[in-house]
N, C-alpha and C positions, 0 to 999 in steps of 0.2 A: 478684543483682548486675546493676546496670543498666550499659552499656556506649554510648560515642557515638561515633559514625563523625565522622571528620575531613572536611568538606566539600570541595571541592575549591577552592571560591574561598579556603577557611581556609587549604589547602597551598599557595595561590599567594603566598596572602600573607605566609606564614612563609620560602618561597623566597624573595621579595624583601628581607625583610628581614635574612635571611641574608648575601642577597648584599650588600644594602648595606654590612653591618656589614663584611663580608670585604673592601669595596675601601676604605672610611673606613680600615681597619688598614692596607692597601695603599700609600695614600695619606700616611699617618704618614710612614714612613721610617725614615731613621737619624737621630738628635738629634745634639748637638752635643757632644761630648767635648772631654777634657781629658788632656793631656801626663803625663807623670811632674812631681809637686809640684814638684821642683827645678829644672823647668821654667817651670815655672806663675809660679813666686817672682820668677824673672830677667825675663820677661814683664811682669810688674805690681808690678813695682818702680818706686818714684815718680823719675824723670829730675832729674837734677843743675839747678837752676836756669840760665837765660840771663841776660848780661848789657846794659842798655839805656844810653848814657850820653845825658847832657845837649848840648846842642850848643858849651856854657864848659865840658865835661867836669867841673865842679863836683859834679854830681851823678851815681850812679848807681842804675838801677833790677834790680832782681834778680825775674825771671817764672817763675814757676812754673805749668808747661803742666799743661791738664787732663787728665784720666785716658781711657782708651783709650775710646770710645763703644762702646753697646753695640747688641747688632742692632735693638732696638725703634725706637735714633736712626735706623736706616737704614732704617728700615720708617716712618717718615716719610714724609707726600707728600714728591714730588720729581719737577720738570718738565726734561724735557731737549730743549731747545733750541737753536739755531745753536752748538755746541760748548757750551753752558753748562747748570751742574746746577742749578739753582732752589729754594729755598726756597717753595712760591705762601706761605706763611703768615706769614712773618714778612718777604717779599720781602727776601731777603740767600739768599749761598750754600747747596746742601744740606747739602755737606762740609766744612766750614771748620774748621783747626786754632786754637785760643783757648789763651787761660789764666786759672787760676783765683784766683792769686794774688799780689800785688808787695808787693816791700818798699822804701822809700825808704830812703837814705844817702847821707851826702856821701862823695864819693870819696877825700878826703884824709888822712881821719879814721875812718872806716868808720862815724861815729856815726848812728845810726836817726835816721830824719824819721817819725812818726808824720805818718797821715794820716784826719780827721774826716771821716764820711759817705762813707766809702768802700762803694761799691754790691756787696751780694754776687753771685754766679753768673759766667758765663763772659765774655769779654773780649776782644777783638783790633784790629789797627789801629792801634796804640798811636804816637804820632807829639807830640814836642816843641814847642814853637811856638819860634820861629826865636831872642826871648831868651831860650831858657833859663830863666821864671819859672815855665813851665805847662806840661801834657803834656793830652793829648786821649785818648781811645778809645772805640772802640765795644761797647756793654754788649748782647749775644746775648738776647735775650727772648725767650719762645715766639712770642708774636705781632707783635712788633715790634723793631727794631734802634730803641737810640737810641744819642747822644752827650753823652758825658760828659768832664768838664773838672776838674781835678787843678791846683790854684794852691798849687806847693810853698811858695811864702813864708808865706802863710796857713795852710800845710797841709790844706786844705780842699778837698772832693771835690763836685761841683754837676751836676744834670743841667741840659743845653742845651735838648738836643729829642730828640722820637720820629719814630719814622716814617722812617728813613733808607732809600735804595734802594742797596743795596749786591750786586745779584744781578752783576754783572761782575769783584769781587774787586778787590782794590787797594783804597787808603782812599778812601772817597765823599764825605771832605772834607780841606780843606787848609787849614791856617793862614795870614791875609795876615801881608805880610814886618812890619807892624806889631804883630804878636800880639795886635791888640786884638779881632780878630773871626775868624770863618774861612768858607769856603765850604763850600757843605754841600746832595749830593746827596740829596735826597727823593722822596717818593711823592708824588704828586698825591693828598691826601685827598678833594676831590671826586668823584675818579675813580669809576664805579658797579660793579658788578658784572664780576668775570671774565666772558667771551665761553664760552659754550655749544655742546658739541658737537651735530652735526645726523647723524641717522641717513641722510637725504638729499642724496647729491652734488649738487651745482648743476652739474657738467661733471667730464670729467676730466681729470686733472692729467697737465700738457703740460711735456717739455724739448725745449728744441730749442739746436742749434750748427748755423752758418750757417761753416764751413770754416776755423773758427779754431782751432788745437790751443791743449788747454784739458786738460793733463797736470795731475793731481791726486793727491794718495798716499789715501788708504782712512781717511778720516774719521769720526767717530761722534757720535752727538748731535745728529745737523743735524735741520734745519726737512726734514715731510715733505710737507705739503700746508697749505691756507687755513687751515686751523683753528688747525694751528702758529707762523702768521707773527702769526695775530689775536692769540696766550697773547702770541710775543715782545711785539710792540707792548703787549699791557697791561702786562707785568712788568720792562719795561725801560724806559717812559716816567718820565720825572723831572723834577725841577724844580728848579732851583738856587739856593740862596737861600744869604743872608747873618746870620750867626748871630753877637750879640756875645754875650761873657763875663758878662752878665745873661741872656741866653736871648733878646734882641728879633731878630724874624728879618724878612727884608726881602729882596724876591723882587728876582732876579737875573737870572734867563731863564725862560721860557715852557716848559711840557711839551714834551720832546722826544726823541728817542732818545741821550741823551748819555751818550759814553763815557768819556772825561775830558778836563778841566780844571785847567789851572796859573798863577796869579798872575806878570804880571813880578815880578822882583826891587825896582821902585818901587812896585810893586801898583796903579799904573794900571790893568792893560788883562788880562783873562784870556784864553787860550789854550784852544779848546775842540772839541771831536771830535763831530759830532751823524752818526748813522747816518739813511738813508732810504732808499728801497725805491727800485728792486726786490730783492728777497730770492733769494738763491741753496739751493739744493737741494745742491747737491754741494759748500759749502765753510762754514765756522764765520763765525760774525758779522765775524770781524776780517777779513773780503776783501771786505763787503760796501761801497756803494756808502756815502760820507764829507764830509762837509762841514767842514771845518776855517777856524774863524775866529776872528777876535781882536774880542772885545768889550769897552767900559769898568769897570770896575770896578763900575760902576751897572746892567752891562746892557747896555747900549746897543750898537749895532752897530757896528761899526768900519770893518771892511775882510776879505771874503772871501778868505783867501791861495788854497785852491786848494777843488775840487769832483775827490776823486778816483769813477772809475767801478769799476764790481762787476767786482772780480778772481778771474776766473776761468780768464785765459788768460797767468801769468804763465809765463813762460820754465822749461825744466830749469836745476837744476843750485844749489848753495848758494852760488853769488856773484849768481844772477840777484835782480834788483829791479822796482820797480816804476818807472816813467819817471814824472818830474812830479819836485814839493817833496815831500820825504822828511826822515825824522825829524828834524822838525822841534819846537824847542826853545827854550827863554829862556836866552841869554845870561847864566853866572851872577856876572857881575862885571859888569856893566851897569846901567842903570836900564827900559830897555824894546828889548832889542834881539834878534830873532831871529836864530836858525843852522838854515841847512838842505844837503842834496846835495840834487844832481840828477846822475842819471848821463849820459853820454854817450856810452852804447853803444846806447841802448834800453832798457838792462838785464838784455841777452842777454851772456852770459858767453863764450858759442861766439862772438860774433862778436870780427875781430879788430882791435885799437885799441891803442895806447899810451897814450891817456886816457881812464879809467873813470869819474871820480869830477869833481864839481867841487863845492867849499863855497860858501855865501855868509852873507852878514852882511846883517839887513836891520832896521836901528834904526828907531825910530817917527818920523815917523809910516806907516811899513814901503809907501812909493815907489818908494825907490831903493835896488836892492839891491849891493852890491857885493862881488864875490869875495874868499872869503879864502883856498882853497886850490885847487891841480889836482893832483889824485891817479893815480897810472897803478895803485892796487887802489881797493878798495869803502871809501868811508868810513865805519868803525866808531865812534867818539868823538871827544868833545874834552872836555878839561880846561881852564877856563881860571883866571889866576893874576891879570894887574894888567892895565890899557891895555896894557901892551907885552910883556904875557905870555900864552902858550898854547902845549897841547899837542896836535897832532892824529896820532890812528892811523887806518892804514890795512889794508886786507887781502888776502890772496887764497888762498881757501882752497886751489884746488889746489894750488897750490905752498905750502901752511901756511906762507905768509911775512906780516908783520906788519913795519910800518916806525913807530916813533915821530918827529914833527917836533915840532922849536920852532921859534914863531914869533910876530912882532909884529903883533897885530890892529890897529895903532894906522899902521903901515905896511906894509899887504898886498904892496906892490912890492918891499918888503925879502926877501931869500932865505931860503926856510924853513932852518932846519939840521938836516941825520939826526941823530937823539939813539941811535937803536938799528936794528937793521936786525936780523932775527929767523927765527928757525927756528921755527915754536909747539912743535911735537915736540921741539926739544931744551932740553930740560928744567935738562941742567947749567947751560947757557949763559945760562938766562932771566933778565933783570935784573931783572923785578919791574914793579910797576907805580905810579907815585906817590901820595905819599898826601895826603890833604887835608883841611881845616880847615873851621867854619862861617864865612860871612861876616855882615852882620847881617842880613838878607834871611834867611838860616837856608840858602842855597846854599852847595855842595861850592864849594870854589875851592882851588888847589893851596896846599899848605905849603911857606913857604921859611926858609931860616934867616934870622933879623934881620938881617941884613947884604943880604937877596936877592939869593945870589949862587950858594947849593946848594939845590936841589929833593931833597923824601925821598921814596926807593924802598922798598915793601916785599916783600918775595918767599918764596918756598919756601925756597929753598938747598938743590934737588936735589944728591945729589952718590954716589957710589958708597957710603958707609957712609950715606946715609940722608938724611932732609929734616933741613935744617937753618935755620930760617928766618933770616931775616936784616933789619936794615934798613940800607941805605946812604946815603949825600949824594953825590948828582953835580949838579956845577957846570952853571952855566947857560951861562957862557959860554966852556966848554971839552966834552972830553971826561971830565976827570979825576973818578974815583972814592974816595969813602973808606968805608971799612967803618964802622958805628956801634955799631951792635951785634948780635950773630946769639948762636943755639940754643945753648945746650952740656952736652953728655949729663952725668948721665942724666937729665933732663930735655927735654921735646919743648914748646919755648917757642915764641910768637906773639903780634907786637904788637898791640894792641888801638887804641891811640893815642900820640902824642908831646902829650903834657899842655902839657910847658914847652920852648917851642923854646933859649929860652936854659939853662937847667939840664941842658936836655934829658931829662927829666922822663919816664918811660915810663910806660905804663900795662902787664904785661903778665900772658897768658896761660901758666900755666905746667902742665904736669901730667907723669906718669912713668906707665909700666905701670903700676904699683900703686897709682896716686892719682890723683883726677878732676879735671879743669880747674879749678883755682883761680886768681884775680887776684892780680898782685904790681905794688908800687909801686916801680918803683925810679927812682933820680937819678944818671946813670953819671957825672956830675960831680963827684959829693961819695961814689961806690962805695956808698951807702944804699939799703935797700930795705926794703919794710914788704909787710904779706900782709895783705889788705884781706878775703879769704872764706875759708872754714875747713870745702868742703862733706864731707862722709862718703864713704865708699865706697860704691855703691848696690849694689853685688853682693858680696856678700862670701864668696859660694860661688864666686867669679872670683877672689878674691885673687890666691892664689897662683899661680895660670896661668902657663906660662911663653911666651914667642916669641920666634918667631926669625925671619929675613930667610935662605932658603934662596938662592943662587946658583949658576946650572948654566947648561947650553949645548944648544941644539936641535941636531941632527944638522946643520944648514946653518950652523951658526957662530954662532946670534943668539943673544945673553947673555939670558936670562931670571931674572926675578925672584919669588920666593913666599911670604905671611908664612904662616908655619908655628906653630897653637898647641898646645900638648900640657897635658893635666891635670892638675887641682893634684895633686901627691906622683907624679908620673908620672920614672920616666926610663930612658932607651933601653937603661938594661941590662934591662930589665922583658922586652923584647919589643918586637915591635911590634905595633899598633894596628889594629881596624878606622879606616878615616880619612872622611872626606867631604870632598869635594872643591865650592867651591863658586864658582865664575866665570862672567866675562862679558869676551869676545874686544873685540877692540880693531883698528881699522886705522890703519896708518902709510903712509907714503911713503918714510921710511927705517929701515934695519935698524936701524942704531945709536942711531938715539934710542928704537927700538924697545925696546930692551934697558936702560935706564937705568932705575936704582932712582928708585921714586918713591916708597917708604914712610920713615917711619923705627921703629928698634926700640926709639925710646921711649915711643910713640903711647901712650894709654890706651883700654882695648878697651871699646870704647863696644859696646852693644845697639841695635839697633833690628829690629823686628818681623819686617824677610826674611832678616837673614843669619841665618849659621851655627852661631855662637858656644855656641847652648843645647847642644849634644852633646857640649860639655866635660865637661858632669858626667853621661852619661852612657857616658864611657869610649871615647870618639873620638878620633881626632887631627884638627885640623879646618887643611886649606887654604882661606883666604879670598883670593879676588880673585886668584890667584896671574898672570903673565902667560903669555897666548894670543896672539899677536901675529900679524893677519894683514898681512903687508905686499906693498906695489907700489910698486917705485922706477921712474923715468922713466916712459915711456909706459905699463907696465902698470900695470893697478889692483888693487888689494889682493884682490878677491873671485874674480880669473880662476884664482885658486888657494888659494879659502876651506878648501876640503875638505883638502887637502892639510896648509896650515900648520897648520891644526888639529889630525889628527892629530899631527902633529910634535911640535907643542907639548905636548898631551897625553902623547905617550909619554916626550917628554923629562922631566916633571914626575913620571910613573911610577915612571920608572926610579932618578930622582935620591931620592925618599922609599923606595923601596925598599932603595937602595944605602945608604941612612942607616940603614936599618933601624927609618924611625918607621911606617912602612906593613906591611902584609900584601896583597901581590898577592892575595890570591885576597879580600881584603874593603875593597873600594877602590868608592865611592860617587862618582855625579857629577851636580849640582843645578847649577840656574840660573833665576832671573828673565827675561820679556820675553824679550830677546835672548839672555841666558842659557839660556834655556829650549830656544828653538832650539839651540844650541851641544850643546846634551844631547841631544838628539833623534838630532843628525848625530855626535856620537862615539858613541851607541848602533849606531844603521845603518851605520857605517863601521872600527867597533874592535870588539875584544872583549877592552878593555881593564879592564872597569869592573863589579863584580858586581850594579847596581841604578842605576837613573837615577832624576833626580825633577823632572820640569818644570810650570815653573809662570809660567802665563798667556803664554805665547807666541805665537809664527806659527810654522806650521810647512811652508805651500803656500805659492811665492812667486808662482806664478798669480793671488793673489789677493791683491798689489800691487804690480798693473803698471806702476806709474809711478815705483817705487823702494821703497828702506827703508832706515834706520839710514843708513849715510854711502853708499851707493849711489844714486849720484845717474843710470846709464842706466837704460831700463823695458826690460821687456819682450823689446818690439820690436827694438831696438838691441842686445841679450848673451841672447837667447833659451838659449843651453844655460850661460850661468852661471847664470841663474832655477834650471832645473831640476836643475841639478847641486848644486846649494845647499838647494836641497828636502828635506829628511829622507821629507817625505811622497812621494814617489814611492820611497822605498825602507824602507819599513813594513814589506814582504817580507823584509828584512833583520835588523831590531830584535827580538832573541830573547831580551835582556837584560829582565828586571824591570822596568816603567816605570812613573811614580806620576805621573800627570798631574794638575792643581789649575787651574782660571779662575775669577774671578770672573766671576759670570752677566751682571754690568751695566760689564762691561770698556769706558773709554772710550780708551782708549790705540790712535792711530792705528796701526790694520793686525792690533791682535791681539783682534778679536773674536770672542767664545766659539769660534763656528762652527771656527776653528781646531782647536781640541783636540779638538773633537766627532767631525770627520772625521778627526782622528791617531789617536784611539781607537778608531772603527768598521773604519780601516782596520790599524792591527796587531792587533786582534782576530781580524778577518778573514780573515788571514795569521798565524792559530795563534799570535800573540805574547803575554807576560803582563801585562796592562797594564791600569791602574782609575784611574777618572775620577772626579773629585770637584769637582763644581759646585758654588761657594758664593755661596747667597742674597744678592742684592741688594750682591756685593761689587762694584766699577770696579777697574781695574789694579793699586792698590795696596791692601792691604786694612786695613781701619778697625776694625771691631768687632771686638770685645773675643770675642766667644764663635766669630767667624773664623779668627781669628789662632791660639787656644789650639787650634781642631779642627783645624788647619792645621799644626800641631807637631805634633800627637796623629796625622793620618794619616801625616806623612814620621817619624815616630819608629818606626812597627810597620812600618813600609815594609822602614826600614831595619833593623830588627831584626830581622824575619824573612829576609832575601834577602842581610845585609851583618853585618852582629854574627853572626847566628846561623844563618852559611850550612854547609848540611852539608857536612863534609869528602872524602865521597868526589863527591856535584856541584863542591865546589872543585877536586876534582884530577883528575876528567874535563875541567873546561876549560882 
């Protein structure tokens, strides 16, 4: 027998390969799992269609959104630039929600419009032309966005053009008030090759602040050096051209950085936003430096209104602005006439004035401007109705006060009239807000009754037993109110439109627990009504579901409110329930609006991918959204005592499921999103109310956004020990509860990126706590793909089965 000695360069080489083999498996990982089936099912179940109408409400269109993307979409190139996620390939957005398929009908009659040469694959942008004979939208291509044109009379479906630049979101083209043509954002097809990364710095990248405070909250996606400002400029330059309903197209304006553009209502003169440099490092494209001007219809130059400069050093606080012409707009009852504020604070909110706000009117050939309101809050909107009619709001957020005026653009000397004067918080009391009509232009303008004498409101119809929507007529030239028509159980109804002012003619929105948003026609003048959609139930493992509108009271007196859903064939003589609990805290300024119901219990239990709702079928009780209310009356602010009401809150909602007997204390769950997720962190570190927590994509250091967060508008600097008292992360040491922490890895949501959960894990790890971290590939704050979402059930499902379904008895009764 002959024998061979193994070399040694042979053993090196079998070690290596060894070894490599051992870190490629390393490397694998965990793959992507999937829920309990009856999970899986409620998940990828196809969504109830949406409805689109016509601007003569003659027609409408029924969309049916596409199917959940799957990770390979998201593994996609994708450029992320000054706040924006980028397509480079088909230059239009990475993320965009689309649909796959529409159905034509006339509204009156529910009869189908076939439609020839309708283009297959995905869809969005979808926008009317002002008469009503044609609808537009943009057709999603691998390589290119084009635009495509729907001529319902013909029935006939046509493409325009290719090549749209659509990377800023909104539509990248607009119908003139003629419908004969439309304006239409593109690429520069001459344009040559993307800009090349260089291994070699030319210098290095410099900021500098020269003593101006320049307070900014924790931004993502920005521009980080030359390289990134050269991507912005290629993928955002565009060209604006004119497109008729043959496809002849006919240049408009010259490559520029344009972010949009609006037709007056005569379609004279376009309205148009061109960005230019210099570029900012610490803030998204929309603070960068703007040129806003009004060009001819042909292009042509007009008249530069303003050159605002790179906003970096805007004021604190959510009434601060920016000083100069501000949202600025086309007049929609006019032929070329702008609306703009200017404040007259600065724009500083801390400073002190009785007059914040001043309007102006500034018609073509836009010379001479002249005022049409002074406001003592921030100018929010305007409605406008005839020459002698308009509605303008105003605001202030601190005091959540809101004022509606009428008043005569035709005589600005005329005295405005208070039409409403508002609490935003209280909710009973809200009147609504008016509803409006197309004009021929295809602009919003207010609805009156023939007679123009009542303006229509639509509203909630908050009220103790529930929303109840409502629509009303208040007169123009009174106070006086009439009821038209509102909700009535059990049914959770919503107006769509008033069709026919004289018949009064509704268009409405009706659905119940147990049946999905369907249209109904009705004519409260002749008491008729016809049902125009007939959709199915998408869940039918929900059917039977039951809910409820729980009401109880926090130890300090504040009314709280929580929809409660229990199992289909479930009920409380059974037992009670492992439950999950699934919320998101809220700040007020008063207690009592604090406490007012704002659901109703005839809602139908819609799904969407973050709540809670899949644990019904596996034998949950599920509280959704129930209220947390952190509140601050007068000079205190809501957060000087976040920890606190929160507990409160919590324990009251406890106590009140337990006392019903739909809960089991010892297997009571507490989830949250974002801010929610925080809220989970700091009831884990501060209760030991809760057998298992599960947060997902949150903040959890408030060190690390120190210029504020969520409705906190001091930094830092200014409430140093409410930052850290607010922190879950400084009290890690504390969280001894089970905790399931989830980010998306490519989180763009100001202030909760990844880095958060990273360091909440390392550090109750740290501090001997139970807690697993689960990073998902190439998600952003909300999550998209399809194999995301379903591993994202599948890990809070065994979460909570092991530590909350199937918590062992004698650990439950040690705690």
């Amino acid at each position: 027998m002959i024998t061979h000695a193994t070399s040694p360069k042979r053993v090196g080489f079998l070690i290596g390969l060894f070894m490599l083999s051992a870190i490629a498996r390393g490397q694998e990982g965990p793959t992507y799992q999937t829920p309990p089936a009856e999970m899986t099912d409620l998940l990828l179940a196809p969504p109830t269609p949406s409805v689109k109408l016509s601007p003569k409400n003659d027609y409408m269109l029924l969309l049916e959104r596409s199917a959940m993307a799957g990770i390979a979409d998201l593994a996609e190139p994708e450029l992320r630039l000054g706040g924006l996620r980028i397509n480079p390939v088909n230059n239009g957005q990475s993320r965009v929600g689309s649909y796959i398929k529409l159905t034509l009908k006339r509204t009156k009659t529910s009869e189908l419009v076939p439609i020839r040469a309708f283009p297959a694959g995905r869809f969005t942008d979808l926008s009317w032309s002002p008469d009503g004979t044609k609808f537009a939208f943009v057709l999603l291509k691998p390589a290119q966005l084009e635009l495509w044109m729907v001529d319902v009379v013909r029935q006939q479906a046509r493409r325009l053009i290719g090549g749209l630049n659509d990377v800023i979101g909104g539509e990248p083209f607009q119908w003139a008030p003629d419908s004969r043509s439309l304006a239409v954002k593109v690429i520069n097809h001459q344009r040559k090759a993307p800009p090349q990364p260089t291994n070699v710095p030319k210098g290095p990248i410099v900021q500098e602040s020269l003593g101006k405070k320049a307070p900014a909250r924790t931004y993502q996606d920005l521009l980080k050096n030359p390289y990134d400002e050269a991507l912005f400029d290629y993928y955002l330059s565009a060209q604006l051209v004119s497109v008729t309903l043959t496809g002849e197209v006919h240049e408009l304006l010259p490559t520029s950085i344009l972010t949009s553009f609006s037709y007056s209502p005569n379609g004279r003169y376009l309205l148009t936003v061109q960005l230019h440099k210099p570029y900012s490092y610490l803030t998204p494209y929309a603070n960068f430096p703007k040129n806003i001007d009004i060009v001819s219809a042909a292009g042509k130059p007009v008249k530069r209104l303003t050159a605002i400069p790179l906003m970096e050093t805007l004021p604190l606080g959510f009434d601060a602005v920016r000083q100069g012409m501000r949202a600025i707009s086309w007049r929609a009852d006019a032929p070329a006439t702008l609306v703009y504020a200017e404040a007259q604070d600065g724009g500083d909110p801390a400073k002190k004035t009785t007059i914040r706000d001043q309007v102006y009117l500034l018609p073509a050939p836009f010379t001479n401007p002249r005022r049409l309101a002074t406001l003592n809050g921030r100018f929010q909107w305007v409605s406008w109705g005839t020459d002698s009619l308009a509605m303008i709001a105003e605001g202030w957020w601190k005091t959540r006060n809101q004022k509606m005026w009428l008043l005569n653009p035709a005589d600005t000397s005329a005295q405005a009239r208070l039409l409403f004067d508002l609490n935003t918080e209280d909710v009973y009391k809200h009147p609504g807000y008016p509803l409006a009509k197309y004009n021929q232009a295809g602009r919003e303008v207010l609805l009156t009754t023939p007679d123009n004498r009542w303006l229509y409101f639509v509203g909630d119809g908050a009220s103790p037993d529930g929303k109840r929507p409502f629509v009303n007529q208040v007169s123009i030239g009174g106070k006086e109110q009439r009821e038209l028509w509102r909700s009535q159980a059990p049914y959770y109804e919503t107006l769509v439109d008033v069709l026919d002012p004289v018949t009064n003619q509704l268009l409405i929105r009706r659905e119940s627990v147990s049946s999905p948003a369907n249209y109904v026609l009705r004519n409260l003048s002749q008491q008729t009504e016809s049902v125009l959609t007939n959709f199915p139930h998408p869940y039918p493992a929900l059917k039977d579901i039951r809910k409820e509108l729980l009401t109880y009271e926090r130890n300090d007196g504040v009314k709280l409110t929580a929809k409660v859903y229990l199992p289909a064939g479930y009920s409380l003589e059974k037992g009670p329930l492992p439950t999950l609990i699934w919320a998101y805290p809220r700040e007020y300024k008063n207690a009592e609006a604090a406490g007012q119901v704002k659901d109703s219990p005839y809602q139908f239990t819609r799904l969407g991918w973050a709540g809670p709702l899949y644990w019904l079928t596996q034998g949950y009780a599920i509280v959704d959204d129930p209220d947390l209310p952190i509140i601050g009356q007068g000079d205190t602010q809501p957060n000087d005592s976040y920890v606190e009401q929160l507990t409160a809150g919590a324990e009251a909602l406890v106590r009140e499921l337990v006392k019903r007997n739909i809960a089991d204390k010892n297997r009571i769950a507490i989830g949250g999103h974002s801010y929610g997720a925080f809220m989970t962190v700091n009831l884990l570190a501060h209760t030991n109310l809760f057998a298992a927590g599960i947060a997902r994509s949150g903040a959890y250091n408030r060190t690390l956004t120190p210029f504020g967060f969520q409705t906190e508008e001091r930094t830092i600097w200014g409430a140093p020990d409410v930052y850290m008292r607010m922190s879950p992360f400084m009290y890690a040491n504390k969280i001894k509860t089970p905790l399931l922490i989830l980010h998306g890895e490519a989180d763009n949501n100001a202030g909760t990126f990844p880095l958060q959960s990273e360091r909440l894990f390392n550090a109750v790890k740290g501090n001997g706590g139970t807690v697993r971290y689960v990073q998902l590939p190439l998600e952003s704050h909300s999550y998209s793909a399809k194999e995301s979402v379903l591993h994202t059930l599948y890990e809070m499902n065994n979460w909570l089965d092991k530590y909350v379904k199937n918590r062992p008895i004698l650990e439950a009764a040690l705690n």
